[in-house]
Structures are given as structure tokens and as C-alpha cells.
C-alpha positions in Angstrom: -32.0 118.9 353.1 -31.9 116.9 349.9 -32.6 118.3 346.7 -33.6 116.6 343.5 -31.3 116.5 340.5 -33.3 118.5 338.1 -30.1 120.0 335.9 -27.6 118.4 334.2 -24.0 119.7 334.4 -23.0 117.1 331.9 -24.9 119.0 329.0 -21.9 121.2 328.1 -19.2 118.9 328.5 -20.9 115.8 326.8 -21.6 118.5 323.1 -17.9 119.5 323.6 -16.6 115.8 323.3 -19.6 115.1 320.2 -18.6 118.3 318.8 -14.8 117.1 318.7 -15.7 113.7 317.9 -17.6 115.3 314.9 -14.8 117.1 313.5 -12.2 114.1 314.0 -14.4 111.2 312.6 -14.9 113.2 309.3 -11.3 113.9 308.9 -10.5 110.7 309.8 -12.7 109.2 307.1 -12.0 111.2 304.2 -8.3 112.4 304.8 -5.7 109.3 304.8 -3.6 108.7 307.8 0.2 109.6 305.7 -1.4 113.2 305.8 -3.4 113.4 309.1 -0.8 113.6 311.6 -0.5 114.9 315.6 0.0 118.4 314.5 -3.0 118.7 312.4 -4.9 116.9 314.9 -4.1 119.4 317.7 -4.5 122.6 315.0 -8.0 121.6 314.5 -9.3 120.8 317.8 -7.7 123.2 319.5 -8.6 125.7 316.9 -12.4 124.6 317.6 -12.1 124.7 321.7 -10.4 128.1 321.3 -12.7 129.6 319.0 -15.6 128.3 320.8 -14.4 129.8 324.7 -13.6 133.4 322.8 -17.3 133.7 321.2 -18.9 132.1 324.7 -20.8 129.6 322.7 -21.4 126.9 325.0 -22.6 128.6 328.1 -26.5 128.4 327.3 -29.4 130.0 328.6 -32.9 128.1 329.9 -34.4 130.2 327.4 -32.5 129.6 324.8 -33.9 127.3 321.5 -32.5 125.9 318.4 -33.0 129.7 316.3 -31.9 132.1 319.5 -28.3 132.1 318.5 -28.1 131.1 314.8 -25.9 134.4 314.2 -23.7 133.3 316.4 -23.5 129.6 315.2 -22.4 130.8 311.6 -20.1 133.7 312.9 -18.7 130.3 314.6 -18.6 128.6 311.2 -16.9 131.3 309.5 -14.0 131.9 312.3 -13.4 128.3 312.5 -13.2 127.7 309.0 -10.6 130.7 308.4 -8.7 128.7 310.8 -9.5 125.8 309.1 -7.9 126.1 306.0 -5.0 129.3 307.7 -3.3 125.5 308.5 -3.0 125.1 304.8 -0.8 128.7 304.5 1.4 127.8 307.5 2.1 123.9 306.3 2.1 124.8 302.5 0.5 121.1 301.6 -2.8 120.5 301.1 -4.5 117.1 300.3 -6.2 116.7 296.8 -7.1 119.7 296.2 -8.9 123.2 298.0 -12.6 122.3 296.4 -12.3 119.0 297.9 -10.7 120.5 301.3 -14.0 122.9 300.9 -16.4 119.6 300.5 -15.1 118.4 303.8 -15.0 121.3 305.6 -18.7 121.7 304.5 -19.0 117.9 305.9 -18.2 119.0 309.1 -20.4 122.3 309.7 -23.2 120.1 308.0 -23.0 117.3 310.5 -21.9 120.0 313.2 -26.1 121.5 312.5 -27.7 118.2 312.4 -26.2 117.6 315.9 -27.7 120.7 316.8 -31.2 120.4 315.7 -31.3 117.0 317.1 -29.2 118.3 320.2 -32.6 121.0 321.1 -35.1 118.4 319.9 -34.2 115.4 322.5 -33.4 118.8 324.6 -37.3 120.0 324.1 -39.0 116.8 324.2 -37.6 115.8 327.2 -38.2 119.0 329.0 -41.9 118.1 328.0 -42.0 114.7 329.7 -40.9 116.3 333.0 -36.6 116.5 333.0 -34.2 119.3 333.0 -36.8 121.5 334.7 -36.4 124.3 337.4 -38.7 125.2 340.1 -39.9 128.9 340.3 -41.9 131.4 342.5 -42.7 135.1 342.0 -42.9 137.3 344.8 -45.0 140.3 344.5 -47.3 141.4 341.6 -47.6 143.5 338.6 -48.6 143.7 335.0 -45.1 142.1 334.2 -46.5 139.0 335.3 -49.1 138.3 333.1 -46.1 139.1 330.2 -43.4 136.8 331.9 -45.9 133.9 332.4 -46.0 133.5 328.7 -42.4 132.1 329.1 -42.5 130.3 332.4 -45.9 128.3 330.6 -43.6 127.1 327.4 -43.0 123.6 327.9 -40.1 123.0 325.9 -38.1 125.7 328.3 -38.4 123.4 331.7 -40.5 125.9 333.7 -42.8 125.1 336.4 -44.1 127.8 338.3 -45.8 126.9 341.4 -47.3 130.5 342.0 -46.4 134.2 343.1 -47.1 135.8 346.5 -47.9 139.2 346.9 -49.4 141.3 350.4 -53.0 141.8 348.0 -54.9 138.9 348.4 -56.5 137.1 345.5 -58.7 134.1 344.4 -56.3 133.3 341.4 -55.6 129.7 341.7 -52.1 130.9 341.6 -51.9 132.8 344.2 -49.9 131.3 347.0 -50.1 134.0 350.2 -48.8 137.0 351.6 -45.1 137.7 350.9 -44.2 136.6 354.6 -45.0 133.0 353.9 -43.0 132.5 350.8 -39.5 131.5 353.0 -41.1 128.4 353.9 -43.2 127.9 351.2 -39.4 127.6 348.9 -37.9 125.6 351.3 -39.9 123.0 351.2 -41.1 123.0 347.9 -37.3 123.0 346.3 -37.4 126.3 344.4 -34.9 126.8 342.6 -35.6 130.7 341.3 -37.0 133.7 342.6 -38.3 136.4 340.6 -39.1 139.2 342.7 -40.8 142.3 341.6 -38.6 145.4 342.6 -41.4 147.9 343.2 -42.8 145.6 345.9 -40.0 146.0 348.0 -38.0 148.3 349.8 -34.0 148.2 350.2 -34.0 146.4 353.1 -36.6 144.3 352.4 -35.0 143.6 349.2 -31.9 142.7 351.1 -33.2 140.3 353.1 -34.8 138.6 350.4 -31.5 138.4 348.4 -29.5 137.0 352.1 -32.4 134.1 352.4 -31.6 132.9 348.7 -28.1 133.0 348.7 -28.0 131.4 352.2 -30.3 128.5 350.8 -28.8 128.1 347.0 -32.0 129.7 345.6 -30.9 131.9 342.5 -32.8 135.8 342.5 -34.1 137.4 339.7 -35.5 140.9 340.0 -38.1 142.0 337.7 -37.5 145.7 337.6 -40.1 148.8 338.2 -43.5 148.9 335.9 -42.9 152.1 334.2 -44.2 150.8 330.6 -41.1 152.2 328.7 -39.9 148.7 328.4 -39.2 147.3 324.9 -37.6 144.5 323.3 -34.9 146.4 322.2 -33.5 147.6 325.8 -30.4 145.9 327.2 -28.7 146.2 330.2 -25.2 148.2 330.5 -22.8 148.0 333.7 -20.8 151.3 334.6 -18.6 150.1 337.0 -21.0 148.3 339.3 -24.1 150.8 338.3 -26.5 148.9 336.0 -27.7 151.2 333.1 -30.9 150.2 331.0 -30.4 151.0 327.4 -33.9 151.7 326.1 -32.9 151.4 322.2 -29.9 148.9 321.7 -29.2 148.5 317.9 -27.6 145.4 316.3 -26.2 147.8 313.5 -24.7 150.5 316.7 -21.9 147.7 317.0 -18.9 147.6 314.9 -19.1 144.2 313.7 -22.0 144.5 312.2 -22.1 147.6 310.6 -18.8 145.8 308.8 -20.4 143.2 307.5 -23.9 144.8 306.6 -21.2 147.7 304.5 -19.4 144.5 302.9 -22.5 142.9 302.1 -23.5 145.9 300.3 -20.3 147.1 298.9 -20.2 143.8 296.9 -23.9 143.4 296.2 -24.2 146.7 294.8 -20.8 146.1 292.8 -22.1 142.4 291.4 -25.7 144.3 290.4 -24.0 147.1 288.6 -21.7 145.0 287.1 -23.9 142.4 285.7 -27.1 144.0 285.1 -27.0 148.1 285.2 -23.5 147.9 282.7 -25.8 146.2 279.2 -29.9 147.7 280.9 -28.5 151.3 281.3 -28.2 152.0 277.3 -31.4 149.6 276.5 -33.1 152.1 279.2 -31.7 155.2 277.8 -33.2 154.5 274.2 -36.4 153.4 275.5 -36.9 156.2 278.3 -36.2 158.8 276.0 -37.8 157.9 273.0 -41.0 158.3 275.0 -40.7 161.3 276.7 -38.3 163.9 276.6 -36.1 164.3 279.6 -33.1 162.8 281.7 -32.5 159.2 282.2 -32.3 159.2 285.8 -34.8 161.1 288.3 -33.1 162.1 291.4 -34.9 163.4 294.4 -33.8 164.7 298.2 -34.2 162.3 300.9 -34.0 161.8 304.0 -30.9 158.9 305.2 -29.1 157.5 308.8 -29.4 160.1 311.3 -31.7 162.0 309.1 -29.1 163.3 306.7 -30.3 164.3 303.1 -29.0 162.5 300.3 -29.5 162.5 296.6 -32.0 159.4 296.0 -31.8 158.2 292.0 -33.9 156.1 290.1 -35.1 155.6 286.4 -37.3 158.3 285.2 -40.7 156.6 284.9 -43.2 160.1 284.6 -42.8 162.8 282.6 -41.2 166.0 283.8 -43.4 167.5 286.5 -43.7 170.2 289.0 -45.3 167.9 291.5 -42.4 165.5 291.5 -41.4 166.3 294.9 -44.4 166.3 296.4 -46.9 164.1 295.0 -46.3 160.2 295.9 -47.6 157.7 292.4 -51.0 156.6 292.6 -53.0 154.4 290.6 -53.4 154.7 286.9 -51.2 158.3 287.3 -51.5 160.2 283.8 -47.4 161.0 285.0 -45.8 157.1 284.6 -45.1 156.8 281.1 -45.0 153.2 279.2 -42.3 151.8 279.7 -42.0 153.6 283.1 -45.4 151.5 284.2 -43.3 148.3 283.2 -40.1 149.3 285.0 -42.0 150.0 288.0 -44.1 147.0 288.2 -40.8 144.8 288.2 -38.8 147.5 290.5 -36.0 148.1 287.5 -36.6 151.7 288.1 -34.9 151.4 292.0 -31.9 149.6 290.5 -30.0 153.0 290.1 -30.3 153.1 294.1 -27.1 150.6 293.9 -25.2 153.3 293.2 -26.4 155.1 296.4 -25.6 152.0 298.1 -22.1 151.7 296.3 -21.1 155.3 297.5 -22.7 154.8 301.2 -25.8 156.5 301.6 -28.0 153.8 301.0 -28.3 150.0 302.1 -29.4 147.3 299.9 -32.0 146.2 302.4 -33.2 148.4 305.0 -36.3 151.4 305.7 -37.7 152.7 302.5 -36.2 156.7 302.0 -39.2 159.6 301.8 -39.0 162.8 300.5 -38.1 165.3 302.7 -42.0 166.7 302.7 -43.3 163.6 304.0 -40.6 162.7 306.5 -41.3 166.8 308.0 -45.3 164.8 307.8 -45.0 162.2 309.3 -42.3 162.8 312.2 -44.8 165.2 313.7 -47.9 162.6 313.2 -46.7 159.1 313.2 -45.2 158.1 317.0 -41.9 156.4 316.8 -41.3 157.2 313.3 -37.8 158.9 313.2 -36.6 155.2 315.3 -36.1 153.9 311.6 -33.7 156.5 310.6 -31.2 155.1 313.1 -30.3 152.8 310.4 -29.5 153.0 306.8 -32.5 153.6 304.1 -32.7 150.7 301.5 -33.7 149.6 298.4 -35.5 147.4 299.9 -36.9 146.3 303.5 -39.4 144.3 305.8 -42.2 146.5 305.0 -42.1 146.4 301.3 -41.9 142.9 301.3 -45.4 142.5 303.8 -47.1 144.5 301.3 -46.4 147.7 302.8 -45.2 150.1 299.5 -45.8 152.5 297.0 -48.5 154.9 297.8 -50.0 155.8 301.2 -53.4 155.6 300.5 -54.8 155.2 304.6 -53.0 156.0 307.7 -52.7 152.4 309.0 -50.2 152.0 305.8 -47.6 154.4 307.2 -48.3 153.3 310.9 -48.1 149.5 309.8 -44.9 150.7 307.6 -43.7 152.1 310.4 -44.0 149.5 312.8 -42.4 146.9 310.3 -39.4 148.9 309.9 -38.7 149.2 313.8 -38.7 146.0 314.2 -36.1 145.5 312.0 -34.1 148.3 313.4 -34.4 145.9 316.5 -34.1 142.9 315.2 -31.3 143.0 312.0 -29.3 140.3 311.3 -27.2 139.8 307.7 -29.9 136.4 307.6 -33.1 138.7 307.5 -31.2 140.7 305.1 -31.0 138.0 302.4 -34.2 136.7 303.4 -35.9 140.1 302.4 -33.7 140.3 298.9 -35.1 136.6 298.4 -38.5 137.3 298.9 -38.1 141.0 297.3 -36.7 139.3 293.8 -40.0 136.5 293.9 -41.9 139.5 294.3 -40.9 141.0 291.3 -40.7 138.3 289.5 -44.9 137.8 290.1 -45.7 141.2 289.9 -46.8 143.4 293.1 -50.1 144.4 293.1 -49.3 148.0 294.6 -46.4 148.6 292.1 -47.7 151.4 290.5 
């Protein structure tokens, strides 16, 4: 039997030849012909068709839309630039001058991320009239359905789902019969994917399942057992042929990133201390102690990655007192000095923290240390809390800038806290990391309402 031509297998080919066409129309116009010759033609598409097979960037998923895999669009950027102007080492010419080479080269990843927004634009509104799509049943129900159906109803992904089947009867207007009558039922309605639920079914059953849909080009997906320890920061790991699920995959557990979040702060802390701590830190000094009679700096034990305690410093803001350690600033507190309520209400009082990020135990962005008496506090009382010190604490981080800092005055603050800091243990990338420092320097630049 027939069936209709729903997916395109022209897609990847037809952005490899705009891609190239990109790159080569932009060098063509702006470098002259006496310098463009075959070898730096072949350098710099190969270079791009190379670069693009080892990252796996064209292979894309139904799911996938224009913001999925932005890391991996600049990581592809970067490489392909280093390559870029490595041609310039090897040939030792370069025409007019490296800014100008630079202006180009930004010409090209420019037009390169036009093509792409416009690429998943025609790609989404087409999807809505009816093209690209892809046929789908589910056989056998659970509470994953309700969850996956939020996908299958997007329209800009191509999903249509005709139904599920499942041995319980029901009335839903989706329901389509026992689990028996879903063979016919695909192949004559031209399904093209099956997502079964695994607890429905046993091995043989399973099997037999998996033998129809092979036998009848019908891709399986299984839907794995209900056991509501599912999150969105699982992946899947293979040992040998044994599938493993991974409950709490990190970005920052891989080696790549924790290089370039370590970079990042390495020269961000050096550029603040350089340029701001090296003329504030005597200005502070006169001001600080002029006031009240103490140290500089306060430093206090906190808790960092994996736990470990670390010396945390900042700009003494209170005057000396025994409940340092122990008592978090509230409103109006009698402690904070003058100049100390200024230096808090603009955050100058964190920027000794750079040092800590200089020297390693701290990040620039990341969960906000506490002292060791509330971290003992709160891993007993708040669930889930201790996820947060599987990365880095920072000067800085998700929660602070949603509103979530200073003093714990309610228990939703430290559960709320708590639940914005996972999800950037989940969800880090060196983009949400300068987005947070953006919005963190606006911040304090208006003035925080709970900076006290």
C-alpha cells in the first residue's frame, strides 16, 4: 500500500547547499577574485561541512524549534570561525586587514541566523497549514499521557494524533479501542509512530508489537514505567546494549562546560578586580573604617560544590557582632552601618566575592552560598535543597534576580529559592549566565527593594 509523502528528505540537503551558498556569496562580494582562489574556496567550505558532521548539527529532531539548540549554533560559530581565520596563519596573507576579515566573518554568522529564523518560521507555519506532519497513535494508558499530549497538540511540531488504545474502556473522544484493534486501525490510517506505554505490556507482547512495526515501516516509541521519579533533568545512558536512566544529568558534569563556565569566570573576575576593586578598595577602606571600628572585609564559612566549606568575603557593612554567623540582615537592622546600607543596596559589598571566584570556590553566576547554620536548616527541612550544591555558589544567580534574596522572611522564599536554583542546575548554559549578570547589573543600578 501507498503511503502519502508527509516528510521531506530534501530539508537537510537543500540548508546544506544555502548554508554554502551563504558563506561563498559573501566572500565573493567583499573579497576580490586575485585573492579568492580554489584553495581558499575548498578551506572554507570544507571547513564548514567538516565542522558541521563532527558537532551533528544538521540531523534535527520533530521537536526541535528555532531556541532548542542555540548552544550548539554558537559553539558552531566559534569552531568555524577558529578555522576561519587558522587559514590566515597557514597562508601568512590576509586581505585588508584582521578587523575587516572580522566584519566579514561576522557577515557571514549574521546572514548564517537570519536563514535560520526564517528557516523554523516557513518550517512552523507550514506545519500549521497541514505539511511536514506525522501520524501517531498511543497504545495503552497512563498519567504520561495527559503530559506527552501537551507536545503531540503543538502545531508548529507536525503532530496529529488520532487517538490511544488501551484494554480499559472509555468515553474520551480519543479513545480508539482495545489494544487488539490497533494493527488495523495503523494500517489503514498511515501511522507513522507508535508510542506504547511499557507498563501495559509484557515482553512478549511487547515483542510482537515491535515485529508488526518494523514489518510495516511504523517507527516505536516506548514510553517507559509510571514511577513519578521522572524529571527534566534525566537522560538516557547505554552500557553496552543496557539502557541506564540518569535521574540528575548536569550541563556543568561535562568537561566542556565546566571549561568554559571556569574561563568565563577566571576572566570576569580578573576584568572586575582589575577595573573596579584596584581604585573602590582604598575609597572603601577610608569610608568603612571611619564609621565603625573594625576590618575591611567580613568573611564568613560557607557552604560550596559538593558541600565543601569555603571562606565567603564581602565588605563589612555591620558593626562587629556576635550574631554574625547566625543572624541573616533584616529590615532597618540597628547592625548595617551608613555607608554599609548604601553598599548593600547597590550589591558593592559582594564584589569581594570575585576574589572567591578568581581562586575557584566561587562562580560569578550561580546558587547564592549560606552559612553553614542555615544550610544544616534547611537540608533537613527544604526537599531537594542540597540538588543546588552540585554546582558552584555565585555571586549571583536565577533566584536573586526573580526577587528571591536577602532575608528569609516566609518559608515559600527558601522553597521558591530553592526551586529557582534547580532549575538552573538543570538548565545552565554560558547564555543564561550573562543573561543573569545583565539583569543582576540593571537591578542594581534601580535599586532592589529587598537589598537590605
Amino acid at each position: 500500500m501507498l503511503r502519502f509523502h508527509k516528510n521531506s528528505d530534501w530539508i537537510i540537503p537543500i540548508s546544506v547547499l544555502i548554508h554554502l551558498g551563504i558563506i561563498n556569496t559573501i566572500l565573493y562580494v567583499l573579497t576580490p577574485n586575485t585573492y579568492l582562489n580554489v584553495f581558499h574556496i575548498l578551506h572554507y567550505n570544507l571547513s564548514w561541512l567538516l565542522i558541521t558532521y563532527g558537532l551533528d548539527y544538521y540531523p534535527t529532531k520533530r521537536k526541535e524549534r528555532f531556541t532548542t539548540n542555540l548552544p550548539l549554533l554558537f559553539r558552531l560559530y566559534v569552531i568555524y570561525g577558529l578555522s576561519y581565520f587558522a587559514l590566515f596563519g597557514v597562508t601568512g596573507k590576509i586581505y585588508e586587514s584582521l578587523q575587516y576579515q572580522f566584519f566579514v566573518y561576522f557577515l557571514i554568522c549574521l546572514a548564517l541566523f537570519w536563514y535560520r529564523v526564517i528557516f523554523y518560521w516557513i518550517r512552523s507555519n507550514y506545519r500549521k497549514l497541514g505539511g511536514n506532519f506525522a501520524n501517531i497513535v498511543v497504545i495503552g494508558r497512563d498519567k504520561n499521557l495527559k503530559k506527552i499530549r501537551k507536545v503531540f497538540d503543538a502545531p508548529d511540531l507536525g503532530y496529529r494524533y488520532l487517538g490511544y488504545f488501551d484494554n480499559n474502556p472509555s468515553k474520551s473522544p480519543t479513545y480508539l479501542g482495545q489494544v487488539s484493534d490497533c494493527f488495523g486501525f495503523i494500517l489503514n490510517n498511515y501511522v507513522d509512530e507508535i508510542y506504547c506505554v511499557a507498563s501495559k505490556f509484557n515482553n512478549e507482547e511487547l515483542r510482537n508489537l515491535i515485529d508488526f512495526a518494523d514489518n510495516n515501516l511504523v517507527r516505536v516509541k516506548v514510553i517507559p514505567d509510571n514511577k513519578e521519579i521522572y524529571s527534566r533533568a534525566m537522560s538516557i545512558e547505554l552500557y553496552d546494549s543496557v539502557p541506564v536512566l540518569n535521574i540528575r544529568e548536569v550541563p556543568l558534569d561535562t568537561e566542556y562546560a565546566r571549561l568554559t563556565k571556569r574561563s568565563f569566570d577566571i576572566l570576569f573576575s580578573l576584568f572586575v578586580i582589575i577595573t573596579v576593586m584596584s581604585w573602590l578598595i582604598p575609597i572603601l577602606f577610608f569610608l568603612i573604617k571611619s564609621e565603625s571600628p573594625g576590618p575591611l572585609y567580613f568573611k564568613q564559612k560557607r557552604h560550596g560544590l559538593k558541600r565543601k566549606v569555603f571562606w565567603c568575603y564581602k565588605f563589612r557593612s555591620m558593626k562587629p557582632s556576635t550574631e554574625a554567623n547566625s543572624k541573616m540582615a533584616t529590615k532597618n537592622d540597628s547592625r548595617i552601618t551608613r555607608i554599609g546600607k548604601f553598599m548593600r543596596k547597590t550589591s558593592i559589598d559582594e564584589l569581594p566575592q570575585f576574589f572567591n571566584v578568581f581562586l575557584g570556590d566561587m562562580s560569578v553566576v550561580g546558587p547564592r552560598p549560606h552559612m553553614e547554620l542555615h544550610t544544616s536548616d534547611y537540608e533537613v527541612s527544604i526537599d531537594k535543597y542540597l540538588v543546588r550544591h552540585f554546582v558552584k555558589p555565585g555571586i549571583t544567580g536565577l533566584a536573586q534576580i526573580k526577587g528571591y534574596r536577602g532575608e528569609i522572611e516566609k518559608k515559600a522564599d527558601i522553597l521558591n529559592r530553592t526551586k529557582l536554583d534547580i532549575f538552573y542546575v538543570e538548565k545552565w548554559s554560558i547564555w543564561l549566565d550573562i543573561k543573569i549578570i545583565f539583569k543582576t547589573v540593571i537591578n542594581a543600578v534601580r535599586g532592589e527593594q529587598k537589598a537590605y
